[in-house]
DOMARGU-815892 format. One record per atom (N, C-alpha, C): residue number from 1; residue in one letter; atom name; x, y negated, z. Coordinates in pm, whole numbers, padded with zeros to 5 digits. Layout:
BEGIN
<r pos="NUM" code="A" site="CA" c1="X" c2="Y" c3="Z"/>
...
// end
This chain:
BEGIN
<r pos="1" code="X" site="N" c1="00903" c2="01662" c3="-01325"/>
<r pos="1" code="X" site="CA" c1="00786" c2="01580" c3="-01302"/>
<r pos="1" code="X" site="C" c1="00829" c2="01449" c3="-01235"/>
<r pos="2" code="X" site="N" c1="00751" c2="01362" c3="-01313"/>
<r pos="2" code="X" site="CA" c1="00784" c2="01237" c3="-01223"/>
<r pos="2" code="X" site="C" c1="00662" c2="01167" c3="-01141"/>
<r pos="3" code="X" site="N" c1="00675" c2="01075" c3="-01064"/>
<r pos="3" code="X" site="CA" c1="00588" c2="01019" c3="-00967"/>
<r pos="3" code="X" site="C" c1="00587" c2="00875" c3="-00966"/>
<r pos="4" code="X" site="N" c1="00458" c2="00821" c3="-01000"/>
<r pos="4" code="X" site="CA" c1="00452" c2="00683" c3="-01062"/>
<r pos="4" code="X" site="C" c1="00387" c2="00613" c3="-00911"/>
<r pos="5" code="X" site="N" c1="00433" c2="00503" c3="-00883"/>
<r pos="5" code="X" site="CA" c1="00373" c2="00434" c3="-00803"/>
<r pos="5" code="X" site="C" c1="00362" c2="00318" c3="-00899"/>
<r pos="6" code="X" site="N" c1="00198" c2="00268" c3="-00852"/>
<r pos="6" code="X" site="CA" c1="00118" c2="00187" c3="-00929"/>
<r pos="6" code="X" site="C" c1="00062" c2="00068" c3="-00815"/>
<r pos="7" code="X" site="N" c1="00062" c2="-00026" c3="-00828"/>
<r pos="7" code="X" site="CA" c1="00033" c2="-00145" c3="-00707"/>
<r pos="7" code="X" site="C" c1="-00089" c2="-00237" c3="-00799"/>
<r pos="8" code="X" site="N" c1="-00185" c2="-00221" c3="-00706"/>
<r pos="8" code="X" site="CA" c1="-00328" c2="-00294" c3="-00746"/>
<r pos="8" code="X" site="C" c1="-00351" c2="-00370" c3="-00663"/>
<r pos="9" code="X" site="N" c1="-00391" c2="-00497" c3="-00753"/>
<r pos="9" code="X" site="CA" c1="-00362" c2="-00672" c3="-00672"/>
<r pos="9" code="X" site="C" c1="-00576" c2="-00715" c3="-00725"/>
<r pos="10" code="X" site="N" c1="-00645" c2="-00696" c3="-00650"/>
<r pos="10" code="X" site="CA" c1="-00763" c2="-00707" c3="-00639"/>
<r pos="10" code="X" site="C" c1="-00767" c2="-00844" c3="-00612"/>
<r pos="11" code="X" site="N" c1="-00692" c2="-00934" c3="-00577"/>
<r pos="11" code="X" site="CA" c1="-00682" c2="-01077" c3="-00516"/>
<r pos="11" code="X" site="C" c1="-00738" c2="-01179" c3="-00621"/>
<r pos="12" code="X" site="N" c1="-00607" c2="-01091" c3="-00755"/>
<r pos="12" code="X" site="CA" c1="-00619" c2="-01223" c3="-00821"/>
<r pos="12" code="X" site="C" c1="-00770" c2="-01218" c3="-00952"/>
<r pos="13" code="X" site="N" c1="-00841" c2="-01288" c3="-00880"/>
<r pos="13" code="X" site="CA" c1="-00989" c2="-01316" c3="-00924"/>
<r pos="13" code="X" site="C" c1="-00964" c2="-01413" c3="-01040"/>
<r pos="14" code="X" site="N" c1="-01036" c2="-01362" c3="-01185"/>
<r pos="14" code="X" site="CA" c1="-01167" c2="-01275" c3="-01172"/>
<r pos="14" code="X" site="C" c1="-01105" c2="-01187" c3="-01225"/>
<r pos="15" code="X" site="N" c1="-00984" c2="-01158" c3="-01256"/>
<r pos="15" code="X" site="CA" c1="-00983" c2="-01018" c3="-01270"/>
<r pos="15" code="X" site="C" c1="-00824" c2="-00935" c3="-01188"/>
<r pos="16" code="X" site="N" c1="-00836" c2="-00758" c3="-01170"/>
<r pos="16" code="X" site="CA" c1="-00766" c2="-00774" c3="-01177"/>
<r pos="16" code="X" site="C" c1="-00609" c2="-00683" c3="-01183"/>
<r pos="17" code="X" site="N" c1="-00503" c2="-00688" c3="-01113"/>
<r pos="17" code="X" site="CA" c1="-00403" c2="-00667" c3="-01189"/>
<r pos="17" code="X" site="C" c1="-00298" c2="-00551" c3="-01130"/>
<r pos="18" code="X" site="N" c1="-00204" c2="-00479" c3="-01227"/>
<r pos="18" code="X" site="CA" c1="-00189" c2="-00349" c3="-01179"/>
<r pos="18" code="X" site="C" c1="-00042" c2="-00367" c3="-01249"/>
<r pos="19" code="X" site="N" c1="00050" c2="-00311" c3="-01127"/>
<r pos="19" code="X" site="CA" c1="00159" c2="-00340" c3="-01210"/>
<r pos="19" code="X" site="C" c1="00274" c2="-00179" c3="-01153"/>
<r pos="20" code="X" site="N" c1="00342" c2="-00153" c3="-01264"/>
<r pos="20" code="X" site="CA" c1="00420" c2="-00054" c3="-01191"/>
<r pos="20" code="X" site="C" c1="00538" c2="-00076" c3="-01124"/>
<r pos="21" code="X" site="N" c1="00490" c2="-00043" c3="-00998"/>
<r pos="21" code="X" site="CA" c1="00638" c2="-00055" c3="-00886"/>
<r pos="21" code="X" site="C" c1="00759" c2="00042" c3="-00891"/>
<r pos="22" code="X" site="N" c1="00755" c2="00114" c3="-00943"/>
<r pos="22" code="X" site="CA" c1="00819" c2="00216" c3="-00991"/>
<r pos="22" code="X" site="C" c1="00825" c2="00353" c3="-01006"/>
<r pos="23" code="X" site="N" c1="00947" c2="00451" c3="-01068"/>
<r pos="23" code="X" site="CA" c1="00932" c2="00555" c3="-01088"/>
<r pos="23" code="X" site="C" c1="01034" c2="00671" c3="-01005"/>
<r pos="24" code="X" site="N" c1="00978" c2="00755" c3="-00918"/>
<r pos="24" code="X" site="CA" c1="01049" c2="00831" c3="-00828"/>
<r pos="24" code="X" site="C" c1="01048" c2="01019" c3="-00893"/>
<r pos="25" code="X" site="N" c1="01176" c2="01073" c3="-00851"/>
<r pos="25" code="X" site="CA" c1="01178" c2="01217" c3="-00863"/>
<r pos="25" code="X" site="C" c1="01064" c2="01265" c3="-00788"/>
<r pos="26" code="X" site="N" c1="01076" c2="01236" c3="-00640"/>
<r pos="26" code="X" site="CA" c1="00985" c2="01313" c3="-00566"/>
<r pos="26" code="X" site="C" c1="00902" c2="01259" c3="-00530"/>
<r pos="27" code="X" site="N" c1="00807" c2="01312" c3="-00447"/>
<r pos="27" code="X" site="CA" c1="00665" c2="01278" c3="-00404"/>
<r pos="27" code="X" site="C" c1="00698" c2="01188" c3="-00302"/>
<r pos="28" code="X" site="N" c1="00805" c2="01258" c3="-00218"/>
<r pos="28" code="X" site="CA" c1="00852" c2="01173" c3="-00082"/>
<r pos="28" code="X" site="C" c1="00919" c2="01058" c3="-00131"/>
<r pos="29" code="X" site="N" c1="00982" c2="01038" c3="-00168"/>
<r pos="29" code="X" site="CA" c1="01072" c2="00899" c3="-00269"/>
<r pos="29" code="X" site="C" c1="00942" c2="00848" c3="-00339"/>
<r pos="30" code="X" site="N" c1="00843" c2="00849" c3="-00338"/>
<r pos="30" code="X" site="CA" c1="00730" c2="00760" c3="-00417"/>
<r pos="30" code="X" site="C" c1="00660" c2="00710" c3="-00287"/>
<r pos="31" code="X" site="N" c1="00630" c2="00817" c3="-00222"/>
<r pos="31" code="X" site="CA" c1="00529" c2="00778" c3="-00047"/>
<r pos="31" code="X" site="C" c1="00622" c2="00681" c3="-00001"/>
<r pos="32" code="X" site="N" c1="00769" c2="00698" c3="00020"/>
<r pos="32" code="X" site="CA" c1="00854" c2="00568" c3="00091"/>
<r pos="32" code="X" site="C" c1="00870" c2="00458" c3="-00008"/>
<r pos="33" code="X" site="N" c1="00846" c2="00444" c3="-00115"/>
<r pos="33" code="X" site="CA" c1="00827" c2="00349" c3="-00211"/>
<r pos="33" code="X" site="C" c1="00698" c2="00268" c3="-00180"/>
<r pos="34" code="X" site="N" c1="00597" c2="00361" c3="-00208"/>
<r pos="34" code="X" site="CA" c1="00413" c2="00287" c3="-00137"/>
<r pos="34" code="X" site="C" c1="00388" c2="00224" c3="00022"/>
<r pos="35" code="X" site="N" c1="00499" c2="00309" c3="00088"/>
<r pos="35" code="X" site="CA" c1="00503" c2="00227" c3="00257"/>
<r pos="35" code="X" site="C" c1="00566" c2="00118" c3="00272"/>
<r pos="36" code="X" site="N" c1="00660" c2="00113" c3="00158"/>
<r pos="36" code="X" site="CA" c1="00720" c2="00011" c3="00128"/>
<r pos="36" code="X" site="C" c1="00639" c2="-00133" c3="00138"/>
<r pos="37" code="X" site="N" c1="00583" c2="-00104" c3="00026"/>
<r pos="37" code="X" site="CA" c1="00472" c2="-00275" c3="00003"/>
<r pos="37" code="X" site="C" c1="00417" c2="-00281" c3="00093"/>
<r pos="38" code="X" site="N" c1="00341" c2="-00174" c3="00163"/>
<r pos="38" code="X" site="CA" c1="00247" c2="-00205" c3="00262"/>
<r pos="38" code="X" site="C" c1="00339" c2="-00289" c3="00361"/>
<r pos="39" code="X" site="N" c1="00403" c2="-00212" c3="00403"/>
<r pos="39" code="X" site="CA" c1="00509" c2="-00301" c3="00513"/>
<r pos="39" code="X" site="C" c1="00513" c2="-00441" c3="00488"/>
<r pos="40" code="X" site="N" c1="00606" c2="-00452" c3="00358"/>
<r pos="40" code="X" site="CA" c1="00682" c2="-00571" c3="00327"/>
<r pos="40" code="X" site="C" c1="00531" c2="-00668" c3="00338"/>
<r pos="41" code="X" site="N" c1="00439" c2="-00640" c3="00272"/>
<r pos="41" code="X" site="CA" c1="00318" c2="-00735" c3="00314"/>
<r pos="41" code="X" site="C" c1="00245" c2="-00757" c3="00444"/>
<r pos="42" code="X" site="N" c1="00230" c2="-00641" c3="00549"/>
<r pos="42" code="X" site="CA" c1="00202" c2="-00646" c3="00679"/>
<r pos="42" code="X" site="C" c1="00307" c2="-00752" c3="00734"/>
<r pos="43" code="X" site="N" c1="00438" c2="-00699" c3="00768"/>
<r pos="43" code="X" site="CA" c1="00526" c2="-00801" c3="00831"/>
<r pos="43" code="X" site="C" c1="00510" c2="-00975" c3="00791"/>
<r pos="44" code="X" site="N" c1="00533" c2="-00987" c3="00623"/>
<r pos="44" code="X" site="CA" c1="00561" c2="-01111" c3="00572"/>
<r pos="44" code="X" site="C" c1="00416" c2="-01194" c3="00658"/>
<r pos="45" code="X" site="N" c1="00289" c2="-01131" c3="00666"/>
<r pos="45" code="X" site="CA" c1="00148" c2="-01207" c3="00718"/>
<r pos="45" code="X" site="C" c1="00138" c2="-01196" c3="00826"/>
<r pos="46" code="X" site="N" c1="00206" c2="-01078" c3="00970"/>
<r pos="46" code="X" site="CA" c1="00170" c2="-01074" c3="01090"/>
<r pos="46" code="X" site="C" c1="00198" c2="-01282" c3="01121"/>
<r pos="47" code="X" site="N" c1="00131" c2="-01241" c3="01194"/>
<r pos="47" code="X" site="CA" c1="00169" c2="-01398" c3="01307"/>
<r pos="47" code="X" site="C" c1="00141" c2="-01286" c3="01444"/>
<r pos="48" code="X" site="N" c1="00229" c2="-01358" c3="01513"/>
<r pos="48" code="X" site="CA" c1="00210" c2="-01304" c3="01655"/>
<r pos="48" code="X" site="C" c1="00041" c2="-01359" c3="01758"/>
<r pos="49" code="X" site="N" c1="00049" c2="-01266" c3="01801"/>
<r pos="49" code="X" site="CA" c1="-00090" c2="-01289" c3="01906"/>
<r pos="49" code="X" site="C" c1="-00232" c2="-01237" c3="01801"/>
<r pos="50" code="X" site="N" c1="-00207" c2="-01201" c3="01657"/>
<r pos="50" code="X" site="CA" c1="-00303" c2="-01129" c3="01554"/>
<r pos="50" code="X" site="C" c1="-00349" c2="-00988" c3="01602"/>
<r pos="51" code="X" site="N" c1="-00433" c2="-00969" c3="01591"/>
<r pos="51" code="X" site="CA" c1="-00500" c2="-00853" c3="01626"/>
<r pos="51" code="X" site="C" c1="-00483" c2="-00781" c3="01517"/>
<r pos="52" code="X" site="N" c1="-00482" c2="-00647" c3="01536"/>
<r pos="52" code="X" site="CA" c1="-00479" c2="-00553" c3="01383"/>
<r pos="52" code="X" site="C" c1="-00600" c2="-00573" c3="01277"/>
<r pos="53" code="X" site="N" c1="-00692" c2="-00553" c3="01337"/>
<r pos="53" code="X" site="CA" c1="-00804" c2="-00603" c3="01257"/>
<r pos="53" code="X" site="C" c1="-00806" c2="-00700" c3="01180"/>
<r pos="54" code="X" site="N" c1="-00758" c2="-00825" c3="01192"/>
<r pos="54" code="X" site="CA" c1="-00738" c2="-00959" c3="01143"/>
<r pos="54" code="X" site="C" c1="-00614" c2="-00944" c3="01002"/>
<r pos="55" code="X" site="N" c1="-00538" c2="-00870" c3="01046"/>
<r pos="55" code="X" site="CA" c1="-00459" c2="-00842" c3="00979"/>
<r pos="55" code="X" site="C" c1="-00436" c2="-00711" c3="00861"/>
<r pos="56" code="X" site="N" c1="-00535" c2="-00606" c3="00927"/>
<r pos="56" code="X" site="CA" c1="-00547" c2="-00547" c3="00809"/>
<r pos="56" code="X" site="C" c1="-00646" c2="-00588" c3="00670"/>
<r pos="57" code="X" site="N" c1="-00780" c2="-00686" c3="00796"/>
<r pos="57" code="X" site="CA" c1="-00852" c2="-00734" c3="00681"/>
<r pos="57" code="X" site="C" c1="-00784" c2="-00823" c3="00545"/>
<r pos="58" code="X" site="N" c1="-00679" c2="-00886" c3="00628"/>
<r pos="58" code="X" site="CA" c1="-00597" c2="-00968" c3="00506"/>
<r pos="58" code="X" site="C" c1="-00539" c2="-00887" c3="00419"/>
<r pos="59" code="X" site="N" c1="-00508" c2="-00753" c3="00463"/>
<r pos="59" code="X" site="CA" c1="-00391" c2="-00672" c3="00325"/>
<r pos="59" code="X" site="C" c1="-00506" c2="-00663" c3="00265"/>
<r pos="60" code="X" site="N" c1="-00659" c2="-00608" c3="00326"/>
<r pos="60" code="X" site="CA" c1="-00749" c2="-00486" c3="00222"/>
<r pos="60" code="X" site="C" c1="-00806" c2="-00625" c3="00147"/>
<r pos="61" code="X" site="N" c1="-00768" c2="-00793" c3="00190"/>
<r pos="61" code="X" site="CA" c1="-00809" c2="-00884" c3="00056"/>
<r pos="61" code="X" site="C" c1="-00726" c2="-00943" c3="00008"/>
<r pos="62" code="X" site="N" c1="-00606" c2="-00897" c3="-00005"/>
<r pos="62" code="X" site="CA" c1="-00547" c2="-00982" c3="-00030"/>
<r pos="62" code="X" site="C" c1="-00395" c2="-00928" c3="-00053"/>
<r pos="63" code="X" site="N" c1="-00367" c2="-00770" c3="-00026"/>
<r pos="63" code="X" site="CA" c1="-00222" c2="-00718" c3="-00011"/>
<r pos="63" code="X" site="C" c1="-00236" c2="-00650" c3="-00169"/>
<r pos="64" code="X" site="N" c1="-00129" c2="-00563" c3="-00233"/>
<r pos="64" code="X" site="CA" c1="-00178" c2="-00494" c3="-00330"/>
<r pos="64" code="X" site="C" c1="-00122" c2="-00351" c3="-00258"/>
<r pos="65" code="X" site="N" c1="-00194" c2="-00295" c3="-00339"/>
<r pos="65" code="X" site="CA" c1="-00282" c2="-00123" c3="-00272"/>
<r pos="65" code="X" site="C" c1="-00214" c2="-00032" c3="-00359"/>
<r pos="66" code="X" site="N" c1="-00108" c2="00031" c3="-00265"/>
<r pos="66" code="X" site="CA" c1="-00041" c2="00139" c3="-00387"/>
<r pos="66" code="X" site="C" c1="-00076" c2="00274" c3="-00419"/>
<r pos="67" code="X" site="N" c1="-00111" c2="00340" c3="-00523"/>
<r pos="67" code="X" site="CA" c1="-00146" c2="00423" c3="-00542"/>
<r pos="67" code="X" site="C" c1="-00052" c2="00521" c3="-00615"/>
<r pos="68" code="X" site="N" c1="-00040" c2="00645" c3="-00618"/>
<r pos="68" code="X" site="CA" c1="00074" c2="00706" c3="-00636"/>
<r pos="68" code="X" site="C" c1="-00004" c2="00839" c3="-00737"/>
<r pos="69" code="X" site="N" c1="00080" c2="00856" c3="-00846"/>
<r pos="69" code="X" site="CA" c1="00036" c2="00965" c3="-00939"/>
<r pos="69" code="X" site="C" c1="00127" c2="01013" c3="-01039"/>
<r pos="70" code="X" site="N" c1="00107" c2="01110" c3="-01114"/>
<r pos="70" code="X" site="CA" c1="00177" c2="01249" c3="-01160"/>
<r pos="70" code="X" site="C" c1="00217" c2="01239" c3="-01274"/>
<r pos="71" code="X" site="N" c1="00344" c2="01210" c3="-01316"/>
<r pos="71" code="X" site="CA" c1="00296" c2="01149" c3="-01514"/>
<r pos="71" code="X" site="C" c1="00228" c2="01270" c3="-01554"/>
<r pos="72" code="X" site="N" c1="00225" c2="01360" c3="-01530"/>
<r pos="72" code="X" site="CA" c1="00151" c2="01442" c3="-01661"/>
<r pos="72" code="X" site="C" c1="00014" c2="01451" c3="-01612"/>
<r pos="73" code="X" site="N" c1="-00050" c2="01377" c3="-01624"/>
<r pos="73" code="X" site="CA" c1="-00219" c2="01309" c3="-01586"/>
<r pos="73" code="X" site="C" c1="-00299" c2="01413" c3="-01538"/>
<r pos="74" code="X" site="N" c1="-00227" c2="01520" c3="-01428"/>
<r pos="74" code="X" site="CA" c1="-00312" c2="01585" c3="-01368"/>
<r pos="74" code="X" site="C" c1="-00395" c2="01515" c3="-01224"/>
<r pos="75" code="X" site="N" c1="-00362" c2="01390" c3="-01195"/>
<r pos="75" code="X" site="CA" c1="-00394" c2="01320" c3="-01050"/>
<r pos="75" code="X" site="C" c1="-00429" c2="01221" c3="-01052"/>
<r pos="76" code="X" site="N" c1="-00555" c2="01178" c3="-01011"/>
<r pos="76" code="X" site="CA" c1="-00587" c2="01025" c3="-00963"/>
<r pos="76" code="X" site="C" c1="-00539" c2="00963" c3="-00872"/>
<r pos="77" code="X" site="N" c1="-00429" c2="01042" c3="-00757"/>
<r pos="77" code="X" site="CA" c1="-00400" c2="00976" c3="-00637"/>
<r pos="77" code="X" site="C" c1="-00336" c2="01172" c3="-00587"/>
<r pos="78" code="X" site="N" c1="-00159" c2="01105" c3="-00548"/>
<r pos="78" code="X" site="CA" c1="-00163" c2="01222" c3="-00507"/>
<r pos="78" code="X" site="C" c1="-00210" c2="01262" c3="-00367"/>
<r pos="79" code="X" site="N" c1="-00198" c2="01384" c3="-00275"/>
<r pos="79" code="X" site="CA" c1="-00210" c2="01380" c3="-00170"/>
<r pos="79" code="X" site="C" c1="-00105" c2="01359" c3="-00097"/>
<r pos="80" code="X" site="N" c1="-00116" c2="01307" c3="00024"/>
<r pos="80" code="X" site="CA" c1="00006" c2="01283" c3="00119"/>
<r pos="80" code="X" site="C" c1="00046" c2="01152" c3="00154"/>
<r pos="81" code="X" site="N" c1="-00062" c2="01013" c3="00095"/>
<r pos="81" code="X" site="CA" c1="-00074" c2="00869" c3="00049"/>
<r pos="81" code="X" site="C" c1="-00185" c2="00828" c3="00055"/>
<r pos="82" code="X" site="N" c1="-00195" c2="00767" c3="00203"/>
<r pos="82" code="X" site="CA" c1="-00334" c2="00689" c3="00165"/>
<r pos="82" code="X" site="C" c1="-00335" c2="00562" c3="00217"/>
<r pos="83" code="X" site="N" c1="-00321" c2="00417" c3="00107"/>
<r pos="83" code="X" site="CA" c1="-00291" c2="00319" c3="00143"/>
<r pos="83" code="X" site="C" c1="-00395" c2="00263" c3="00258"/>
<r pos="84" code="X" site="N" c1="-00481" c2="00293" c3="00248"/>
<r pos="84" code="X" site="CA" c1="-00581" c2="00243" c3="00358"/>
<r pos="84" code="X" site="C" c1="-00584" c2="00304" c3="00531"/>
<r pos="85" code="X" site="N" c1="-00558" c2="00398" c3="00510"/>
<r pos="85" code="X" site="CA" c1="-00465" c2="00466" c3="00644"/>
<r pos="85" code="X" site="C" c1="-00419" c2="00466" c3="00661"/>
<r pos="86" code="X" site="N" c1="-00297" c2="00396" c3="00580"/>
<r pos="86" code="X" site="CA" c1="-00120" c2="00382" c3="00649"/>
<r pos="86" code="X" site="C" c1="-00133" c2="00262" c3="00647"/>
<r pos="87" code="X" site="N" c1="-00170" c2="00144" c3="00607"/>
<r pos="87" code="X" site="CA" c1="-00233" c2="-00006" c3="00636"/>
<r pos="87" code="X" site="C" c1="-00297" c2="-00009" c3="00759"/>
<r pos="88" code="X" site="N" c1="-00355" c2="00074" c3="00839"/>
<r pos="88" code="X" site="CA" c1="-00465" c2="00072" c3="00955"/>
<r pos="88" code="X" site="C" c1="-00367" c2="00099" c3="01045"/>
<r pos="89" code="X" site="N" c1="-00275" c2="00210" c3="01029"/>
<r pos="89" code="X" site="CA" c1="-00192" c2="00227" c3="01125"/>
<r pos="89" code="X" site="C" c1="-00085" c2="00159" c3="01187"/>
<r pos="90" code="X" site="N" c1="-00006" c2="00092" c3="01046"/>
<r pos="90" code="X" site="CA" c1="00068" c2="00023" c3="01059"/>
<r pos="90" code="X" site="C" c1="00038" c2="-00144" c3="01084"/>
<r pos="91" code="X" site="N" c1="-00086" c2="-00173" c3="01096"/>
<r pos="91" code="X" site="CA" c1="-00142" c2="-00306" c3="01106"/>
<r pos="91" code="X" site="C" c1="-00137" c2="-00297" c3="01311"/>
<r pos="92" code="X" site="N" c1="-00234" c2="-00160" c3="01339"/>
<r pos="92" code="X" site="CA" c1="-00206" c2="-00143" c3="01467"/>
<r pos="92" code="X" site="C" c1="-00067" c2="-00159" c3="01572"/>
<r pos="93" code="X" site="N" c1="00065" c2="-00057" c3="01469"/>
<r pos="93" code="X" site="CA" c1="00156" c2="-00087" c3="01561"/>
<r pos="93" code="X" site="C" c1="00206" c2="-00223" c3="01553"/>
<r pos="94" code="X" site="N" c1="00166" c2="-00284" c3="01464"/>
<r pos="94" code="X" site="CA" c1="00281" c2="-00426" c3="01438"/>
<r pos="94" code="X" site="C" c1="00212" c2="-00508" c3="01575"/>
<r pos="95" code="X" site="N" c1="00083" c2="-00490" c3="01577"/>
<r pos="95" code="X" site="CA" c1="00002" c2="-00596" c3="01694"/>
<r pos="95" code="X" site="C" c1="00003" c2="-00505" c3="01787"/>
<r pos="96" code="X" site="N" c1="00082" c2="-00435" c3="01842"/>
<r pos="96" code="X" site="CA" c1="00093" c2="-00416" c3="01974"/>
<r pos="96" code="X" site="C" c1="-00050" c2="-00298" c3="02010"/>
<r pos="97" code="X" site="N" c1="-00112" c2="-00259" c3="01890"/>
<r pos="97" code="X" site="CA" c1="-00196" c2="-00178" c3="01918"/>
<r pos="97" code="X" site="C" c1="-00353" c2="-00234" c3="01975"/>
<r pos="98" code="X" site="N" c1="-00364" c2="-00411" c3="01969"/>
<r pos="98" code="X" site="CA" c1="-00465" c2="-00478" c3="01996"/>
<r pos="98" code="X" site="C" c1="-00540" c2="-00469" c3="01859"/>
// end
């Protein structure tokens, strides 16, 4: 079985766009693939003295949102990945938890 990570870019208006980030053996090698972007986009936008809030609002308009699934089309999203909770968390520690 393989494990598709899929990155959804809601930004680019009016429509929009989905691209595959790649393809992992395991579930865990796909989740560190999806923490991946989140990161690489949290860091690249922190500015210092940003509050988490400020900053997660920018990923949830503006980051792309990875979603992770099963090639053999049993899954809309596996479990163990949830870009919007690991964005919240990781928006928190980058700002110091403000």
């Amino acid at each position: 079985m393989t494990f598709l990570v899929e990155a959804l870019s809601k930004h680019l208006a009016p429509r929009t766009e989905v691209r595959r980030a790649g393809e992992y053996a395991t579930v865990a090698e796909a989740i560190a693939a999806a923490q991946k972007i989140v990161d690489g986009f949290l860091q690249q936008n922190h500015v210092p003295g940003m509050d988490a809030k400020a900053l997660f609002s920018h990923y949830r308009d503006h980051g792309e949102h990875p979603f992770i699934f099963r090639d053999d089309d049993k899954t809309l999203n596996v479990p163990g990945f949830n870009h919007v909770y690991y964005a919240m968390t990781r928006a928190k520690e980058l700002c110091g938890g403000k």
